[in-house]
mmCIF file as Biopython writes it, N, C-alpha, C and O atoms, coordinates in Angstrom:
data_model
#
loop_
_atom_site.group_PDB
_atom_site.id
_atom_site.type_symbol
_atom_site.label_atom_id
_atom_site.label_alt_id
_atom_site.label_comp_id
_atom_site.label_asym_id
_atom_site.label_entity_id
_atom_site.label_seq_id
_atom_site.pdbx_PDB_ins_code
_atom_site.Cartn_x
_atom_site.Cartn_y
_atom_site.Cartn_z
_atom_site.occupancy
_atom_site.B_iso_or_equiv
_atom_site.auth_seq_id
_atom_site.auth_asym_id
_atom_site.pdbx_PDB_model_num
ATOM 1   N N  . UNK A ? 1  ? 91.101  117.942 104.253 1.0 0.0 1  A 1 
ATOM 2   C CA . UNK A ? 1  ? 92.121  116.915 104.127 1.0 0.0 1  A 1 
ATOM 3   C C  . UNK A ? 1  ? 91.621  115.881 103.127 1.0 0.0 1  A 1 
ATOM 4   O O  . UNK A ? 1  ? 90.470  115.445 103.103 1.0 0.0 1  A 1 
ATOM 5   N N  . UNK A ? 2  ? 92.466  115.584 102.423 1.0 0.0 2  A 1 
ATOM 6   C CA . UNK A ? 2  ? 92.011  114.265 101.043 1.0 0.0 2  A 1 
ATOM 7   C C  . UNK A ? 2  ? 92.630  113.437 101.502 1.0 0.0 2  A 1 
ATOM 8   O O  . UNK A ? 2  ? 93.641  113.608 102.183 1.0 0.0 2  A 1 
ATOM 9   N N  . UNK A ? 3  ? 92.065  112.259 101.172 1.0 0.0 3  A 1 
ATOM 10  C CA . UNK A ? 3  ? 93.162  110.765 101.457 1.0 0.0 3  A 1 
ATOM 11  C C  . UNK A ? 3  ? 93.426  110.035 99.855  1.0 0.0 3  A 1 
ATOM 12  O O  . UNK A ? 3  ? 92.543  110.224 99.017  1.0 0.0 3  A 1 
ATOM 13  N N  . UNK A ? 4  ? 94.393  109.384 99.549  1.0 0.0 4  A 1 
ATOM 14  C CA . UNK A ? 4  ? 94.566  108.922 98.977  1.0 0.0 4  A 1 
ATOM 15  C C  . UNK A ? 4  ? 95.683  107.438 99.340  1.0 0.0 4  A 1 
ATOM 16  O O  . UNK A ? 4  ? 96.475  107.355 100.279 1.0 0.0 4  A 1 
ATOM 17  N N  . UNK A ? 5  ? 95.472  106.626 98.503  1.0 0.0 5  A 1 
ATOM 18  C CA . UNK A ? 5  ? 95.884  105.230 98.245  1.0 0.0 5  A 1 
ATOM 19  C C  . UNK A ? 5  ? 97.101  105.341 96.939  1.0 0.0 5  A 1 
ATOM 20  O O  . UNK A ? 5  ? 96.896  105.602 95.754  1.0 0.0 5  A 1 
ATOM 21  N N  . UNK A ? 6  ? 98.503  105.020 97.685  1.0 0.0 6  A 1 
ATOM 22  C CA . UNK A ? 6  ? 99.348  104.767 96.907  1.0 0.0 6  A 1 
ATOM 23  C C  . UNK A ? 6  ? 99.854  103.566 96.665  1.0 0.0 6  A 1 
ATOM 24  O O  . UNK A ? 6  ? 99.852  102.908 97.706  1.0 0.0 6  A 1 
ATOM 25  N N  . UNK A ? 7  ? 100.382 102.853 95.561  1.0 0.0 7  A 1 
ATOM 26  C CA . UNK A ? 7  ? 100.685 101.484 95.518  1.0 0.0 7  A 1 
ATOM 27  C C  . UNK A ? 7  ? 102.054 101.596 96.077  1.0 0.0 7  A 1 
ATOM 28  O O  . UNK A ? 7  ? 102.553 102.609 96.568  1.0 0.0 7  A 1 
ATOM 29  N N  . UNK A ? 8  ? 102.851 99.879  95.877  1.0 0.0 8  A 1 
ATOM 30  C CA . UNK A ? 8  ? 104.509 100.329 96.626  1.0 0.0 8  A 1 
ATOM 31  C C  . UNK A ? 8  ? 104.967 100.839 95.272  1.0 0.0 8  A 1 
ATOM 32  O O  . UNK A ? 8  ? 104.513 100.834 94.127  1.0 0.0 8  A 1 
ATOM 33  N N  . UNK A ? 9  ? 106.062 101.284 95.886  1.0 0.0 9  A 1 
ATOM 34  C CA . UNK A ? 9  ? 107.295 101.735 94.752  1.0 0.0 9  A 1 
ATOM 35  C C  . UNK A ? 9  ? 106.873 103.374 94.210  1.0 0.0 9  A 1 
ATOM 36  O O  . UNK A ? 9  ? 107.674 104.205 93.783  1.0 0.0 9  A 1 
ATOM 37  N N  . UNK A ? 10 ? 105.008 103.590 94.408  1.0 0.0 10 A 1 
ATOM 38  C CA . UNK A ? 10 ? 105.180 104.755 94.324  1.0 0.0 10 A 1 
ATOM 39  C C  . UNK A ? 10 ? 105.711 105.983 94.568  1.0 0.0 10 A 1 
ATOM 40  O O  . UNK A ? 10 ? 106.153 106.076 95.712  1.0 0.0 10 A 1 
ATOM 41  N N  . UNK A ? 11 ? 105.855 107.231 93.708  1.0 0.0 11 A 1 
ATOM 42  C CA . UNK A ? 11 ? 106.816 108.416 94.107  1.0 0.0 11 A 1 
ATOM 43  C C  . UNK A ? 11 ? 105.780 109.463 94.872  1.0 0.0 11 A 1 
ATOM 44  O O  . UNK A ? 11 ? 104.997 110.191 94.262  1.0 0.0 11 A 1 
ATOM 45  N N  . UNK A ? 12 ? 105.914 109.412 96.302  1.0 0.0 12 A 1 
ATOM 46  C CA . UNK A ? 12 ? 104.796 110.522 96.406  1.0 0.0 12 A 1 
ATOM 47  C C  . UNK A ? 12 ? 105.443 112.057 96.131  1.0 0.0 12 A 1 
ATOM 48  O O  . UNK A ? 12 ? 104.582 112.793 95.650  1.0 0.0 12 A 1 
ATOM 49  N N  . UNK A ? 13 ? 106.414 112.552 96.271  1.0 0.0 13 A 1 
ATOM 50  C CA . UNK A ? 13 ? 107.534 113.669 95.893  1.0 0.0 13 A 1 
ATOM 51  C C  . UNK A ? 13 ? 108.621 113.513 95.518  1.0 0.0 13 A 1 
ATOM 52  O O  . UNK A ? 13 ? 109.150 112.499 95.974  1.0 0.0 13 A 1 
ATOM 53  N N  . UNK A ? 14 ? 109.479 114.359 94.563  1.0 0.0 14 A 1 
ATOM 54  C CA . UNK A ? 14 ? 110.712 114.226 94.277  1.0 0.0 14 A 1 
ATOM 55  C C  . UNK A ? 14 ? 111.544 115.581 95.507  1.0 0.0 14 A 1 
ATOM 56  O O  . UNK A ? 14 ? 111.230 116.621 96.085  1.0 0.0 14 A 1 
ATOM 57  N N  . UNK A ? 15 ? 112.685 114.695 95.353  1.0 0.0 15 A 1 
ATOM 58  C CA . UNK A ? 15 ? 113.517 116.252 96.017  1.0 0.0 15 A 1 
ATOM 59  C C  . UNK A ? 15 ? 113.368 117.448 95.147  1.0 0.0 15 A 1 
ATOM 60  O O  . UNK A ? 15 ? 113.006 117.342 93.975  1.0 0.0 15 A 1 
ATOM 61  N N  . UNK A ? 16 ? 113.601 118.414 95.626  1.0 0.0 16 A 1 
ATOM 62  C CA . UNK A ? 16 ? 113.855 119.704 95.037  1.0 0.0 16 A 1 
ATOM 63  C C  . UNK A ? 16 ? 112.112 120.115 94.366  1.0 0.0 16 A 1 
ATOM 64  O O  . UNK A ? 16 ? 111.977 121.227 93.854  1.0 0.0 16 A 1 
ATOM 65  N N  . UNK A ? 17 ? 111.226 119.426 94.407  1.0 0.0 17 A 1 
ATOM 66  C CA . UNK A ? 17 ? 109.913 119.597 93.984  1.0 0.0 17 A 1 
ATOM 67  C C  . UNK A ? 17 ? 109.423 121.095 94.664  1.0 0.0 17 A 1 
ATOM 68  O O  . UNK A ? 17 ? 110.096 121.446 95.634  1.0 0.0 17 A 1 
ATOM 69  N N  . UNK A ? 18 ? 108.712 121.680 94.394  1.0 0.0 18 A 1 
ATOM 70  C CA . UNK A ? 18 ? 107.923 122.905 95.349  1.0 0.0 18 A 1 
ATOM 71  C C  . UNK A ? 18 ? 106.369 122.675 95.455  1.0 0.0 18 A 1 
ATOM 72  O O  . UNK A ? 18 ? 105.637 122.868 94.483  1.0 0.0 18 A 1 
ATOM 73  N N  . UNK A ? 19 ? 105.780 122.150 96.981  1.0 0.0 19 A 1 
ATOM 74  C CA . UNK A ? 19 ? 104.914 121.840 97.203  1.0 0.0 19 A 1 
ATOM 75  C C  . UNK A ? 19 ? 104.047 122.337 98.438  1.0 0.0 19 A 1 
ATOM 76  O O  . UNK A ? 19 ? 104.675 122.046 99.455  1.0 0.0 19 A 1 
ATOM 77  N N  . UNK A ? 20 ? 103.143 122.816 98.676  1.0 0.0 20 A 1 
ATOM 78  C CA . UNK A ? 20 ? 102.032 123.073 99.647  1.0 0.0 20 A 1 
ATOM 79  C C  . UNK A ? 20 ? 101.979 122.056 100.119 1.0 0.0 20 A 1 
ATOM 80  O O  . UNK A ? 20 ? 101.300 121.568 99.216  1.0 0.0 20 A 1 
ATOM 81  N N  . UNK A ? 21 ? 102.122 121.179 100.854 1.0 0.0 21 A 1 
ATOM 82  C CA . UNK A ? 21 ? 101.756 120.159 100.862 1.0 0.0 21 A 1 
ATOM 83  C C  . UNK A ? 21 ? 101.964 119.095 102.251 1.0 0.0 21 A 1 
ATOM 84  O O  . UNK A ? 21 ? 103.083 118.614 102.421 1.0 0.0 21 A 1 
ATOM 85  N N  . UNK A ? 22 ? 100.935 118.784 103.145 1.0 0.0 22 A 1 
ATOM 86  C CA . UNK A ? 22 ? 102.098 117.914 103.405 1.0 0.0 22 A 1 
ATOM 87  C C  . UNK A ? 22 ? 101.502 116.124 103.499 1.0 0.0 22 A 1 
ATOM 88  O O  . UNK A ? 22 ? 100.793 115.880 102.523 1.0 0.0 22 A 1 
ATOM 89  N N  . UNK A ? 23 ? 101.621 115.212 104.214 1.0 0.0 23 A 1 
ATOM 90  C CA . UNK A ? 23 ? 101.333 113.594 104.364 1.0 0.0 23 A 1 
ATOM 91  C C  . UNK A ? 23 ? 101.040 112.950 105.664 1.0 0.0 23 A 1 
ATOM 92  O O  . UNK A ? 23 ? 102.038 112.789 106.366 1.0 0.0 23 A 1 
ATOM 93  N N  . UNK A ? 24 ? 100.035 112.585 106.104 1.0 0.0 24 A 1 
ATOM 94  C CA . UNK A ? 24 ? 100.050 111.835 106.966 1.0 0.0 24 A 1 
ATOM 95  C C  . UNK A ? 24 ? 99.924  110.449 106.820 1.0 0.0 24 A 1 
ATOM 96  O O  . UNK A ? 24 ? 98.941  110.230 106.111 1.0 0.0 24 A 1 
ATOM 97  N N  . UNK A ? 25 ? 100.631 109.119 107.271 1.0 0.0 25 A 1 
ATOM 98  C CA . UNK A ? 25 ? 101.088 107.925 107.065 1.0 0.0 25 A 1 
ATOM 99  C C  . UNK A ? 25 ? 99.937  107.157 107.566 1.0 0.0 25 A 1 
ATOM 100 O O  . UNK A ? 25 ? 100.005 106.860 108.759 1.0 0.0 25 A 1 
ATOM 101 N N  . UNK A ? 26 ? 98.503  106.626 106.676 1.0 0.0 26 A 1 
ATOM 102 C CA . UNK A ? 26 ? 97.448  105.665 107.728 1.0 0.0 26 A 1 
ATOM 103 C C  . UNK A ? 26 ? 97.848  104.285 107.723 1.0 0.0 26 A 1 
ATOM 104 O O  . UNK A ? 26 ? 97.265  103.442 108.405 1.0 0.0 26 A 1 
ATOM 105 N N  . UNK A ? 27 ? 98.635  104.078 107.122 1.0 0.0 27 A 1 
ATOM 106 C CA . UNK A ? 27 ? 99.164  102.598 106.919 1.0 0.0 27 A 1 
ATOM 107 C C  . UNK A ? 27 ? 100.058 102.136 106.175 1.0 0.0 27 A 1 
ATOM 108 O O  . UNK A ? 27 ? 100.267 102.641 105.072 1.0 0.0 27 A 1 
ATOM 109 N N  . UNK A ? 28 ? 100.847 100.958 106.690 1.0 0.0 28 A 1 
ATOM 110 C CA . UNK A ? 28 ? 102.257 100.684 105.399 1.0 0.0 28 A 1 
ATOM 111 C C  . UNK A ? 28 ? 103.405 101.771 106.009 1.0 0.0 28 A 1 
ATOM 112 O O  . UNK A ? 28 ? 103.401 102.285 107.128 1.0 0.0 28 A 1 
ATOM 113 N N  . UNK A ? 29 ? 104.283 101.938 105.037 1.0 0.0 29 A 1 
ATOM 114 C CA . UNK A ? 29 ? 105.575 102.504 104.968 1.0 0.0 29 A 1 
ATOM 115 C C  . UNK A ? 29 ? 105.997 103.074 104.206 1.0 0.0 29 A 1 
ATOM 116 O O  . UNK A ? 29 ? 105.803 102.660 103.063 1.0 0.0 29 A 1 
ATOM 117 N N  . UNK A ? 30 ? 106.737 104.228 104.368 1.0 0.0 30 A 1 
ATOM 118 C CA . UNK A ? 30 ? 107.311 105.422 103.426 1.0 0.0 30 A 1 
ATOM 119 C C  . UNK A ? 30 ? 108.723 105.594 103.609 1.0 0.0 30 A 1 
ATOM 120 O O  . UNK A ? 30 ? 109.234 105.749 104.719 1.0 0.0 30 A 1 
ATOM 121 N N  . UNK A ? 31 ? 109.523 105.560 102.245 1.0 0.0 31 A 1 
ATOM 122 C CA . UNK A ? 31 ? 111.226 105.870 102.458 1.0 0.0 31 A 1 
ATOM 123 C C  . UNK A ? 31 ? 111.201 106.876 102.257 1.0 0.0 31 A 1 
ATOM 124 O O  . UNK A ? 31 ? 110.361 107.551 101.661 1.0 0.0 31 A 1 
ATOM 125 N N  . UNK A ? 32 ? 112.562 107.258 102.945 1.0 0.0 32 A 1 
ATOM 126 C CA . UNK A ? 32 ? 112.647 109.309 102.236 1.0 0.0 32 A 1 
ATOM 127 C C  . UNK A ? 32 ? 113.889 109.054 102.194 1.0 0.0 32 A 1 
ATOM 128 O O  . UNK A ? 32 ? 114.686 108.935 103.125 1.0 0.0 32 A 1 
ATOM 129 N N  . UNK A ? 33 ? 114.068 108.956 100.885 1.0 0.0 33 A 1 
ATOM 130 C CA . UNK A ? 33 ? 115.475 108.893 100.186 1.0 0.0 33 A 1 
ATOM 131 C C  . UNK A ? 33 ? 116.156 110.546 99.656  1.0 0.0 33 A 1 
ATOM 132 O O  . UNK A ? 33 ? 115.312 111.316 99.196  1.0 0.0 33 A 1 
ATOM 133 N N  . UNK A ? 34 ? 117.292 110.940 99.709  1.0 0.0 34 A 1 
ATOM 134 C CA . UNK A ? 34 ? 118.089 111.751 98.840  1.0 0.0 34 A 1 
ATOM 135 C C  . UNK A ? 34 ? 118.843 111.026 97.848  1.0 0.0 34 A 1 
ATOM 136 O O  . UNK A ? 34 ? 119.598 110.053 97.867  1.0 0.0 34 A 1 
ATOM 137 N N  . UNK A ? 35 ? 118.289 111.997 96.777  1.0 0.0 35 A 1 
ATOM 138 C CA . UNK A ? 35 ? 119.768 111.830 95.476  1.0 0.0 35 A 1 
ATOM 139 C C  . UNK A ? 35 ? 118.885 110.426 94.893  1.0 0.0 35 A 1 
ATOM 140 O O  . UNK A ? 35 ? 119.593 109.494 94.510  1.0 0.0 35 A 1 
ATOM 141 N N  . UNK A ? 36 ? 117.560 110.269 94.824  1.0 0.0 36 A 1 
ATOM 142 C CA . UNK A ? 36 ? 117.550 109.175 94.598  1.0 0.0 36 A 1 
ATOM 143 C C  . UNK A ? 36 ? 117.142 108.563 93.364  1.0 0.0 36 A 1 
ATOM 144 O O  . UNK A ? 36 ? 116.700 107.415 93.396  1.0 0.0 36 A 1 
ATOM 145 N N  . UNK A ? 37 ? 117.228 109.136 92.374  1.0 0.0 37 A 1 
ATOM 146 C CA . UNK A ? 37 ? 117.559 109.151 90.814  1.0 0.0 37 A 1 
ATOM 147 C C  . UNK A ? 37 ? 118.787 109.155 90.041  1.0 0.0 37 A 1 
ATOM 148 O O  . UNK A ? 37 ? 119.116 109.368 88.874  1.0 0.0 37 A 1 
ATOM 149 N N  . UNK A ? 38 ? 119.345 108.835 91.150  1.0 0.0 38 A 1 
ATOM 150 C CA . UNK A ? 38 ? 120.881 109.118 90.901  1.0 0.0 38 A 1 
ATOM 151 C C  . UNK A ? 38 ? 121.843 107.320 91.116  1.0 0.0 38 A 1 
ATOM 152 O O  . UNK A ? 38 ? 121.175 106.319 91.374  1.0 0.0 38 A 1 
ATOM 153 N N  . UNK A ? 39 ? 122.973 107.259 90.997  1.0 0.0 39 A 1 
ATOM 154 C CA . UNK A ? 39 ? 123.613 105.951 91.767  1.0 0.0 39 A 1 
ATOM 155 C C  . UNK A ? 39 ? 124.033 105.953 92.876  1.0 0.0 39 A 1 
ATOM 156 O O  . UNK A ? 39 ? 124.568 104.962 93.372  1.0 0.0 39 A 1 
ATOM 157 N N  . UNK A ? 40 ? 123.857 107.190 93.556  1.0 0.0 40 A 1 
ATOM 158 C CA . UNK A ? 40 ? 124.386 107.727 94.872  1.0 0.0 40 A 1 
ATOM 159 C C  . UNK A ? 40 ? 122.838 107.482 95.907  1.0 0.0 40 A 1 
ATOM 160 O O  . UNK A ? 40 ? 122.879 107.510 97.137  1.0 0.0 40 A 1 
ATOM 161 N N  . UNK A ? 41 ? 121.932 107.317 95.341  1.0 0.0 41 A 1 
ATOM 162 C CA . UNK A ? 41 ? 120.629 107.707 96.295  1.0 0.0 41 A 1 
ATOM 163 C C  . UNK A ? 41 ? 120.944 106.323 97.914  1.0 0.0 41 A 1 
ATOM 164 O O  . UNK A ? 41 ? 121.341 105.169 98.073  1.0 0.0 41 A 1 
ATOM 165 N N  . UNK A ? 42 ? 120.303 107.778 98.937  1.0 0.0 42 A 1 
ATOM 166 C CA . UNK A ? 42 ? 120.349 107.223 100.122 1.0 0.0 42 A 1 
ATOM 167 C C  . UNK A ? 42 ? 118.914 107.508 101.061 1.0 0.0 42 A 1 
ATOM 168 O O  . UNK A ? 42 ? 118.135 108.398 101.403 1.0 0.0 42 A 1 
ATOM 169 N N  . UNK A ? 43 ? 119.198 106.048 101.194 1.0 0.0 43 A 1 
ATOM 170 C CA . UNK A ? 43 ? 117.825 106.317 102.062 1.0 0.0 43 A 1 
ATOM 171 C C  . UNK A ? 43 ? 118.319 107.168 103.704 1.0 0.0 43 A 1 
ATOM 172 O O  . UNK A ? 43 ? 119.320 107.000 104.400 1.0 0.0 43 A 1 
ATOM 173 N N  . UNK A ? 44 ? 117.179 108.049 103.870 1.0 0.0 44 A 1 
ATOM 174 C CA . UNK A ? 44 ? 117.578 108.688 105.144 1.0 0.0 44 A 1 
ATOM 175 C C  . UNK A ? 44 ? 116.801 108.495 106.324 1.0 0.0 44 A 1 
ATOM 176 O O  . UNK A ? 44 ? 117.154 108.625 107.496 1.0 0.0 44 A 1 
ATOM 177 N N  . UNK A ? 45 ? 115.261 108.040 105.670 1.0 0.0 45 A 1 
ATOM 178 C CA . UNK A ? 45 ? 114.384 107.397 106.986 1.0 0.0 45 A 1 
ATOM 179 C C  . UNK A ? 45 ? 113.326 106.460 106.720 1.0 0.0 45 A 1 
ATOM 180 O O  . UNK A ? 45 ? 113.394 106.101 105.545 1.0 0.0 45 A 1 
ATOM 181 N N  . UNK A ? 46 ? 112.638 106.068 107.170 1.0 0.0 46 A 1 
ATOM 182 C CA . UNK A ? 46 ? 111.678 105.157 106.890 1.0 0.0 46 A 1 
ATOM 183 C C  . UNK A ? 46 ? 110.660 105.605 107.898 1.0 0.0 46 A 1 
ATOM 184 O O  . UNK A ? 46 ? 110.978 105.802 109.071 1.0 0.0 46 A 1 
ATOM 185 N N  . UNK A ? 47 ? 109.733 105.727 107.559 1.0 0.0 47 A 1 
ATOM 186 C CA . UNK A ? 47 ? 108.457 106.038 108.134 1.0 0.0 47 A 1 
ATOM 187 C C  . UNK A ? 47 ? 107.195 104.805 108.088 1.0 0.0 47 A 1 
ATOM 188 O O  . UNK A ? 47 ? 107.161 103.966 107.188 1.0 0.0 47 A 1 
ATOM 189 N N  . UNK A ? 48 ? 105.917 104.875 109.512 1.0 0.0 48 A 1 
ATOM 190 C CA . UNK A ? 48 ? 105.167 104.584 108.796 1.0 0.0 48 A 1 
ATOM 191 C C  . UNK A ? 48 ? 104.010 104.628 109.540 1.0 0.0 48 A 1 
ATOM 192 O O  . UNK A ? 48 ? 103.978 105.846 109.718 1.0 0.0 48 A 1 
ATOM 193 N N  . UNK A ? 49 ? 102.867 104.135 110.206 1.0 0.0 49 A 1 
ATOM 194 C CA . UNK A ? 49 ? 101.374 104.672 110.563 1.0 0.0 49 A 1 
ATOM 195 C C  . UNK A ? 49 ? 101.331 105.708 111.598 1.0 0.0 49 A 1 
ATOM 196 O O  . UNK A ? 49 ? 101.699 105.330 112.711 1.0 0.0 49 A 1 
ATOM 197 N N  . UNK A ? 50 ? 100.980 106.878 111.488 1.0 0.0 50 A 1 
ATOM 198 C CA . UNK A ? 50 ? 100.878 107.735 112.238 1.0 0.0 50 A 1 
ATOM 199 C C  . UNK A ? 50 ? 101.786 108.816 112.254 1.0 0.0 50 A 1 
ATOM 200 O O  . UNK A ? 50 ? 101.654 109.838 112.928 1.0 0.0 50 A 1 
ATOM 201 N N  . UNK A ? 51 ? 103.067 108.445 111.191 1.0 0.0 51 A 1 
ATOM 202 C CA . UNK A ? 51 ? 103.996 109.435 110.565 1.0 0.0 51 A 1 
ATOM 203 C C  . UNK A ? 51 ? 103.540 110.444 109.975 1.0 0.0 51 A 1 
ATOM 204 O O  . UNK A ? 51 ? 102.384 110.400 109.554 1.0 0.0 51 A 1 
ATOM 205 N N  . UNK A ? 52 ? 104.363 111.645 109.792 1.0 0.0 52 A 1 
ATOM 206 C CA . UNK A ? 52 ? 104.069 112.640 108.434 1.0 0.0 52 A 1 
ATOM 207 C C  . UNK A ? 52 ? 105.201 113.094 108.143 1.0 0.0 52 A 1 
ATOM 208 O O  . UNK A ? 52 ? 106.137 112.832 108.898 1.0 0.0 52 A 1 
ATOM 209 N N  . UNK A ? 53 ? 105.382 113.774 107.147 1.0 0.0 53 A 1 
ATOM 210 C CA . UNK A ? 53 ? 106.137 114.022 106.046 1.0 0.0 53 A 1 
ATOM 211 C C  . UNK A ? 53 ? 105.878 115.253 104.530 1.0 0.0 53 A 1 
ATOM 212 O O  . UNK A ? 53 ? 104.992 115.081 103.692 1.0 0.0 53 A 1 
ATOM 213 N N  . UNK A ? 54 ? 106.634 116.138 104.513 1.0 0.0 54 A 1 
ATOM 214 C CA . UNK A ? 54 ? 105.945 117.106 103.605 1.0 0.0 54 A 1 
ATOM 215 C C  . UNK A ? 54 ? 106.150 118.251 104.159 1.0 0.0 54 A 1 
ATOM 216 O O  . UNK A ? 54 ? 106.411 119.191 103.408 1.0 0.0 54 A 1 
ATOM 217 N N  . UNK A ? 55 ? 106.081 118.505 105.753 1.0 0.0 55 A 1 
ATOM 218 C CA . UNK A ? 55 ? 105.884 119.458 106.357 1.0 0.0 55 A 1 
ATOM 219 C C  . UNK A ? 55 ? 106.639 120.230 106.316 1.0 0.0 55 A 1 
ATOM 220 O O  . UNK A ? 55 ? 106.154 121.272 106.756 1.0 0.0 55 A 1 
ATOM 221 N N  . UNK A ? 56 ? 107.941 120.385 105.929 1.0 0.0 56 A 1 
ATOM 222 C CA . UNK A ? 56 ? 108.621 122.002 105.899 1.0 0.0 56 A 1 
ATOM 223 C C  . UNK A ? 56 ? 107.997 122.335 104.537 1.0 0.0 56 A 1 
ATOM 224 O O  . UNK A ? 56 ? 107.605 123.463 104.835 1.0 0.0 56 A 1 
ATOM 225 N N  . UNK A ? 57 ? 107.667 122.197 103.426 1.0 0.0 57 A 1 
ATOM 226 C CA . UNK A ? 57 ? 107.084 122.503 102.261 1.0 0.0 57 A 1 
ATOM 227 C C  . UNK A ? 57 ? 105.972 123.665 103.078 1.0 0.0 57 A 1 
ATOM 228 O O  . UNK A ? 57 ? 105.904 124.813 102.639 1.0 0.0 57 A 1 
ATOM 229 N N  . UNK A ? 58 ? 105.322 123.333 104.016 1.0 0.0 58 A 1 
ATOM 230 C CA . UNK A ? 58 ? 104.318 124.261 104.691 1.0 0.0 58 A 1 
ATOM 231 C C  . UNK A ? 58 ? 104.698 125.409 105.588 1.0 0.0 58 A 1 
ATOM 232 O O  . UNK A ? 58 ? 104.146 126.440 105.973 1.0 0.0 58 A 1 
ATOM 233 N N  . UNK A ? 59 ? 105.802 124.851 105.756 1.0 0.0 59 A 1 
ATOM 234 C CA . UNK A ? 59 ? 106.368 125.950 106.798 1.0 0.0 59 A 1 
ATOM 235 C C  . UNK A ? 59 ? 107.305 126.846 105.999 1.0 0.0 59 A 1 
ATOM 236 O O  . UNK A ? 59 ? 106.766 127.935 105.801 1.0 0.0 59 A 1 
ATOM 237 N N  . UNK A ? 60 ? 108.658 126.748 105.416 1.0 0.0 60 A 1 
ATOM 238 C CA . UNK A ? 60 ? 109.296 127.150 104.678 1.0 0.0 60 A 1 
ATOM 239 C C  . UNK A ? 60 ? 109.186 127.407 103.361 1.0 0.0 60 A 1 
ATOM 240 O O  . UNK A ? 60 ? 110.194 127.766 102.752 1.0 0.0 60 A 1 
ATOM 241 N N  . UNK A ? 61 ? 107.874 127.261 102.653 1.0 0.0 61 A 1 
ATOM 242 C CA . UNK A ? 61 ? 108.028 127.137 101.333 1.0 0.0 61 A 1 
ATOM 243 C C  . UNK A ? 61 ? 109.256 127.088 100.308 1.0 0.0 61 A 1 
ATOM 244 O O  . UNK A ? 61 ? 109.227 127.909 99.391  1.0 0.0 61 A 1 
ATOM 245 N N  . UNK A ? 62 ? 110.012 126.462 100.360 1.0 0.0 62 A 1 
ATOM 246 C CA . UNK A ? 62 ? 111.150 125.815 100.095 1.0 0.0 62 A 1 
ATOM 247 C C  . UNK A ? 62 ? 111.122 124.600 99.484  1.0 0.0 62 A 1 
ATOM 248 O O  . UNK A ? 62 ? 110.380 123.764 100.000 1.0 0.0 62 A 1 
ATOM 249 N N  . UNK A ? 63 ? 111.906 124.201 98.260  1.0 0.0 63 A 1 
ATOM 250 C CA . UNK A ? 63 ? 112.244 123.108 97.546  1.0 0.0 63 A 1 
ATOM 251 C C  . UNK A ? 63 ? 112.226 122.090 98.751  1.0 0.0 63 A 1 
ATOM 252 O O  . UNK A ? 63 ? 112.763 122.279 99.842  1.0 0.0 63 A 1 
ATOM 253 N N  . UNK A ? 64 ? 111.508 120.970 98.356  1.0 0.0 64 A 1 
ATOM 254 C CA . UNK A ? 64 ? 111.661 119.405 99.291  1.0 0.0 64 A 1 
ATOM 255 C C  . UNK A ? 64 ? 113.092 118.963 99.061  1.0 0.0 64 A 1 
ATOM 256 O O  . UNK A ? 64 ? 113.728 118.821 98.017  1.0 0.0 64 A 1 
ATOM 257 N N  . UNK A ? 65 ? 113.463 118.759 100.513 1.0 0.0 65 A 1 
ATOM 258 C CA . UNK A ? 65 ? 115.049 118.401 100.632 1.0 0.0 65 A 1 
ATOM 259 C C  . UNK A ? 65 ? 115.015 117.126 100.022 1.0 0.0 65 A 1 
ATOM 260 O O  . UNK A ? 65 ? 115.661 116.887 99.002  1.0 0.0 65 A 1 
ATOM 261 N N  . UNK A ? 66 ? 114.171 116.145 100.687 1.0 0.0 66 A 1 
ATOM 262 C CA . UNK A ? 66 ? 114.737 114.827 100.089 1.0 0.0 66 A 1 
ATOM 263 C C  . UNK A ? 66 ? 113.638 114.404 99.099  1.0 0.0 66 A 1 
ATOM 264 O O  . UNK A ? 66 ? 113.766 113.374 98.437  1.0 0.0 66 A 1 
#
């Protein structure tokens, strides 16, 4: 497992990305927006310490929904 330090506003994934991958939340807060490069983008959750995120990428190997 690697850890890393993201600033705010950073992008940790785009939708539709294809990733191994997944996130666990040690601190702060994470949006998971759809469409969100767009004028339509919606936020769908907010996450944050002890969250994760990423995980069907591991299970489904499948494009990231949001």
């Amino acid at each position: 497992m690697n850890s890393k330090t993201y600033r705010k506003g950073e992008i940790l994934f785009r939708q539709g990305a294809h990733e191994k991958c997944m996130y666990v939340i040690l601190s702060g807060t994470v949006g998971i927006y759809t469409d969100f490069e767009t004028d339509h983008k919606n936020l769908i959750a907010e996450l944050g310490a002890n969250d994760f995120l990423g995980e069907m990428g591991l299970i489904e190997d499948a494009p990231r929904s949001a």
